[in-house]
C-alpha positions as CSV (number, residue, x, y, z in Angstrom):
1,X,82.1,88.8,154.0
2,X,78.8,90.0,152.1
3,X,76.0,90.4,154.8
4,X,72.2,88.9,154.0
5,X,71.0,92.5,153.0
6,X,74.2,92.6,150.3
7,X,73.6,89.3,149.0
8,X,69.8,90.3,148.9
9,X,70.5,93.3,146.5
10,X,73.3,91.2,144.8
11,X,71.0,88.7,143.9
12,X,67.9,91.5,142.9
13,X,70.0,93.6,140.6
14,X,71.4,90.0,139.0
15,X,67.7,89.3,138.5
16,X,67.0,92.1,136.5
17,X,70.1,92.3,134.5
18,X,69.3,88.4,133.7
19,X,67.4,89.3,130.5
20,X,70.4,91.5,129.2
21,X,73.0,88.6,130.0
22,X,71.1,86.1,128.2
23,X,70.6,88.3,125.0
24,X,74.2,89.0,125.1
25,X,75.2,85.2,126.1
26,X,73.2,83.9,123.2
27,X,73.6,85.9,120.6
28,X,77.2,88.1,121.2
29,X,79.6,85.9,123.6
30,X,78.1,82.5,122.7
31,X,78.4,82.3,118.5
32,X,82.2,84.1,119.4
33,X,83.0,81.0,121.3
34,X,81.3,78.7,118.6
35,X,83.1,80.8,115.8
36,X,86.7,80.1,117.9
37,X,85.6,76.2,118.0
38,X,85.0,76.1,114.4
39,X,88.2,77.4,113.7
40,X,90.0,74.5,114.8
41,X,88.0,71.9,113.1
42,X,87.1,71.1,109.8
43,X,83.3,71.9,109.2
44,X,80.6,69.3,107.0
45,X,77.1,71.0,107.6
46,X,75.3,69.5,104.5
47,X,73.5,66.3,105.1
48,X,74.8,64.9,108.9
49,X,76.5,67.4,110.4
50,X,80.4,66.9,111.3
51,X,83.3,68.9,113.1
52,X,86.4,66.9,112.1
53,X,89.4,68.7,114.7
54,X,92.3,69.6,112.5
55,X,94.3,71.9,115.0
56,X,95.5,75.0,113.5
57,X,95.9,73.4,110.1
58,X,92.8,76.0,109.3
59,X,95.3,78.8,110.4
60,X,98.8,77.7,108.5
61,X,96.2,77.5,105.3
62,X,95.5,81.3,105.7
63,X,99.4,81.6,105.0
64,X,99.4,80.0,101.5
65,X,96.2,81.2,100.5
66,X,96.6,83.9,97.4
67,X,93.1,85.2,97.8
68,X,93.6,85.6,101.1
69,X,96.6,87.8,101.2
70,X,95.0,90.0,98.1
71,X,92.3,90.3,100.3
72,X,94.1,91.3,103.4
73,X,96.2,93.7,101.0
74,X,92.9,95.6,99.9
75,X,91.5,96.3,103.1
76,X,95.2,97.6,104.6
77,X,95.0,99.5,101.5
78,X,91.3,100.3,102.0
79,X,92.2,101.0,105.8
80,X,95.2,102.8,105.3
81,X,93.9,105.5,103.1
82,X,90.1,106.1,104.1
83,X,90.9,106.3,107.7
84,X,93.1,109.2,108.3
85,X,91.2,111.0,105.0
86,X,87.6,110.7,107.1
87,X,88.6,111.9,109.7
88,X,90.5,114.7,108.4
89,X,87.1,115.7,106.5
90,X,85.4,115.2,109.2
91,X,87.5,117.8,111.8
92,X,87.8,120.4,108.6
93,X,84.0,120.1,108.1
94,X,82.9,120.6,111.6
95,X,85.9,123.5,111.9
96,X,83.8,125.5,109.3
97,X,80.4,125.0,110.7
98,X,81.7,125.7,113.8
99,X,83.0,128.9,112.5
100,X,79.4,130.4,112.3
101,X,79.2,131.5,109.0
102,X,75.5,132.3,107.4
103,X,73.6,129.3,106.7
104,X,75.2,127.2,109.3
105,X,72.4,124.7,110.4
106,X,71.4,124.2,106.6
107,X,74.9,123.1,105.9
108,X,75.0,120.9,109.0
109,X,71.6,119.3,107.3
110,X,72.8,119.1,103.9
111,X,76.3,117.4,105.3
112,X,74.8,114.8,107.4
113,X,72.1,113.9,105.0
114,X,74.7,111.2,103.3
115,X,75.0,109.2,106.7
116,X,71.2,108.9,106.7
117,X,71.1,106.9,103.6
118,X,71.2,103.1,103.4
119,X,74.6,101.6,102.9
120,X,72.8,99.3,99.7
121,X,70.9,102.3,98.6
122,X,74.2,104.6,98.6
123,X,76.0,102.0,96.6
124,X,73.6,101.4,93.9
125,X,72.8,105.0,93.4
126,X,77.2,105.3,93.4
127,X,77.2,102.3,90.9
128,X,75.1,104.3,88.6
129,X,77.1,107.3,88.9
130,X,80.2,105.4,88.3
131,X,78.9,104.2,85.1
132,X,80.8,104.6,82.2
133,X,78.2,107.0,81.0
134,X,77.5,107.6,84.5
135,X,77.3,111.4,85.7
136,X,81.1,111.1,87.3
137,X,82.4,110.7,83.6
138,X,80.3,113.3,82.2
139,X,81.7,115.6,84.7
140,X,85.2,114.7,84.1
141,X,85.1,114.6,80.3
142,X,83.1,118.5,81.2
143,X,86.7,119.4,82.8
144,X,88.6,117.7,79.9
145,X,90.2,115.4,82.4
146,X,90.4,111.8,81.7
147,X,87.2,109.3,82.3
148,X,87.2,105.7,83.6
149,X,85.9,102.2,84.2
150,X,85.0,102.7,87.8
151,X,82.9,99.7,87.6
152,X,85.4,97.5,85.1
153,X,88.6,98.0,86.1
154,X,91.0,96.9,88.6
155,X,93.3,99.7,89.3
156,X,90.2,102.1,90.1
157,X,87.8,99.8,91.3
158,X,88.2,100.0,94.9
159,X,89.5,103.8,94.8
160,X,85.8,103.9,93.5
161,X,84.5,102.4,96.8
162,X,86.8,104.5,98.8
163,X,85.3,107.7,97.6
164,X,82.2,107.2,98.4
165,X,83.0,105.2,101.8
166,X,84.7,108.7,103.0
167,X,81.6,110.8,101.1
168,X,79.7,109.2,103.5
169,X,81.2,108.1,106.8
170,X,82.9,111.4,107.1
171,X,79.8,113.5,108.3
172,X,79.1,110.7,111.1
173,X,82.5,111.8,112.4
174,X,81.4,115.5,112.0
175,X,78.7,115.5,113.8
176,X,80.7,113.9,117.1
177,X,83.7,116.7,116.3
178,X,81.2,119.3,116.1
179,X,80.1,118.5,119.2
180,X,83.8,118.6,121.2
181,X,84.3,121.9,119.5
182,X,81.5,123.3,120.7
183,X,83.0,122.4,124.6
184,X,86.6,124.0,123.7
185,X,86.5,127.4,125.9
186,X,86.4,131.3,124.4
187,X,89.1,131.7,127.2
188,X,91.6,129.5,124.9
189,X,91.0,131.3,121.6
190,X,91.0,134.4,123.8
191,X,94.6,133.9,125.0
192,X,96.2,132.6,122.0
193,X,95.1,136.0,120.2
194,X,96.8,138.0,123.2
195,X,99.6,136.4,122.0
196,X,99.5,136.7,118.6
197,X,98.3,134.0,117.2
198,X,96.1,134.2,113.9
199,X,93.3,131.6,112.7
200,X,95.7,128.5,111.8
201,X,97.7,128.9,114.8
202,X,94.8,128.5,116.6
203,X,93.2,125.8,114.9
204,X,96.9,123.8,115.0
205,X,97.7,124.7,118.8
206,X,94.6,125.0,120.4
207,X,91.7,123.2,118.3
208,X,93.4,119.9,117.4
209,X,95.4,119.3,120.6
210,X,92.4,119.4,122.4
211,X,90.4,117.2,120.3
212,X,93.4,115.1,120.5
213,X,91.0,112.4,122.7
214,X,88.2,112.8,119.9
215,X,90.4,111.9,117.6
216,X,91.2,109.0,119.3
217,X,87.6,107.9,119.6
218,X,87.4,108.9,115.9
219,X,90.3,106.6,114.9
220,X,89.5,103.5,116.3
221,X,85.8,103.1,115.1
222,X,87.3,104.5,111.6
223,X,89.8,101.2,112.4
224,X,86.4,98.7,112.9
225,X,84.3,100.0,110.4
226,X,87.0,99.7,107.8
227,X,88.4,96.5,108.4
228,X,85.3,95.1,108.5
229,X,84.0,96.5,104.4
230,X,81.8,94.0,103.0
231,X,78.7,95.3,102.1
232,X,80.1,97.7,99.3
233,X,82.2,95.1,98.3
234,X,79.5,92.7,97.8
235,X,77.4,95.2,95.7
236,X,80.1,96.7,93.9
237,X,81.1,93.4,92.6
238,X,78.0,91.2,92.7
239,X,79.9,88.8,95.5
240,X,82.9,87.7,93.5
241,X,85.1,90.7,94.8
242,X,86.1,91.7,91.1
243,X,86.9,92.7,88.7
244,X,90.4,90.8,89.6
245,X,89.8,90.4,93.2
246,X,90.5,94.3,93.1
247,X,87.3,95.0,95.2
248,X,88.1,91.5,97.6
249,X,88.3,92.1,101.2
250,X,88.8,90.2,104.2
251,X,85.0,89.9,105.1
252,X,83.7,89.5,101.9
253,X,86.1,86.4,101.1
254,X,84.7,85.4,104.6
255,X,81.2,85.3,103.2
256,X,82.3,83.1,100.0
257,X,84.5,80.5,102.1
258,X,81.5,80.1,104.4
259,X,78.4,79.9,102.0
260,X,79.3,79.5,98.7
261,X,82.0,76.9,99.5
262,X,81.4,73.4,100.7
263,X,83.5,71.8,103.9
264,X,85.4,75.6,104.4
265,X,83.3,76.9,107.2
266,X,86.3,75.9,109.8
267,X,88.7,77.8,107.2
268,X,86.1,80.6,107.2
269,X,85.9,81.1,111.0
270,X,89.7,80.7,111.2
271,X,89.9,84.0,108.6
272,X,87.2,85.6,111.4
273,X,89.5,85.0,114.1
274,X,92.5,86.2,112.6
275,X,90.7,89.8,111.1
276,X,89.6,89.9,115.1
277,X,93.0,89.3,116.1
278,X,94.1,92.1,113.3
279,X,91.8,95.0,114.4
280,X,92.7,94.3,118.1
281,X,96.3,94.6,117.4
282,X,95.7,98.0,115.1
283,X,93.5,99.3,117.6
284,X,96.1,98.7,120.4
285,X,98.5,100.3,118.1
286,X,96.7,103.2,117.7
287,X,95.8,103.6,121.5
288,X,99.6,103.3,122.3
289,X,100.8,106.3,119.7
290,X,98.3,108.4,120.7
291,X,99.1,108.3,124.1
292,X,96.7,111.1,125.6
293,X,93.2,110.3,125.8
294,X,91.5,112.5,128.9
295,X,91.8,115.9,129.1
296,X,93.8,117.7,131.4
């Protein structure tokens, strides 16, 4: 039973968290729950306003929807490849600027600069260079390998995007690997050369087994931040997800169902719910295979 003086401190520290827990309430939990209620009902926002409640008609559409499942195919694609390539990148990078080889803090600079950049900027700058006369062909057709339609054509188009996701996500990742390395004792190295261990048995036994909760960390916001691909999408493709729904992703087909579509909000908060449903259920995933996440 709380006594008058718990209650009293109960009731201050409520006060002052009150601010915070409206913020979050009206702008985080409260359009969740509106997004969930939409889901079941057919939406009419033009002219008088009307929520018709369908059930989970909204959901069973998802299943015969084709754009739908191309979309849901490019970002497991999307997902499938840029994740584990980031973060590989990103432990390799931070390896050799942990290393301390001469010009160490200019590389770290010159590496993190891409993270820095706007996410529009990067892509139109990438759009350029992915021009058919764009500087990436004029470097290929330089090494006598073959050029293409990054911007044009379906089988490369998103590949396109995924190259310059990794470019510039992976020295985010960097940064927080450099940082674990930098915690890993001498003592470790120190013992694994006593018994004879040379520079990848260190790196393979001692370095990545001990950044296995880092990893981990790295992983699942790789997971969220993929899934959720829409702005490069949008630019790349000027909103339609083209050429050939090649660049269409979950999100971005989100956006058109909800504002460019009339009486498909409900559908479009149903698609939320379900991606929300799908990065929950890969994160879980990915939590229960990597088993260790604290240090022993």
């Amino acid at each position: 039973m709380f006594s008058r003086k718990r209650w009293k401190e109960a009731g201050t520290a409520y006060t002052l968290l009150s601010p915070t827990l409206f913020v979050l309430l009206l702008f985080v939990i409260g359009p969740i729950l509106f997004a969930i209620y939409l889901s079941f009902h057919k939406v009419q926002l033009l002219g008088t306003a009307s929520f018709q409640f369908v059930g989970f008609d909204n959901f069973t559409r998802i299943l015969d929807d084709t754009r739908a499942k191309i979309a849901l195919w490019n970002t497991v694609k999307y997902v499938v490849i840029v994740v584990p390539t980031q973060t590989m990148l990103a432990l390799v990078l931070a390896a050799t600027l942990n290393a301390g080889l001469k010009g160490e803090k200019f590389f770290r600079i010159v590496y993190f600069l891409p993270t820095l950049t706007s996410s529009a900027v990067l892509t139109l700058i990438f759009m350029w260079m992915y021009n058919q006369n764009g500087l990436v062909n004029h470097v290929l057709e330089f090494l006598g390998l073959p050029t293409y339609n990054w911007l044009g054509d379906p089988s490369v188009a998103l590949n396109a995007i995924m190259i310059m996701n990794i470019w510039s996500t992976a020295p985010f990742f960097m940064v927080i690997y450099l940082a674990a390395l930098q915690d890993i004792p001498d003592s470790l190295y120190e013992a694994a050369e006593l018994d004879g261990a040379n520079a990848w048995h260190k790196f393979w036994y001692v370095t990545v087994p001990y950044l296995k909760p880092v990893t981990s960390f790295v992983v699942i916001m790789g997971l969220i931040g993929t899934f959720q691909l829409f702005d490069q999408s949008y630019i790349f493709s000027g909103g339609s997800g083209g050429p050939n729904n090649a660049t269409l992703t979950v999100v971005l087909l989100i956006y058109q169902y909800a504002f460019k579509s009339l009486g498909t909000m409900g559908y479009a908060a149903a698609l939320a719910f379900a991606l929300a449903i799908v990065i929950l259920l890969a994160t879980w995933l990915q939590r229960k295979f990597s088993k260790e996440e604290s240090l022993y």
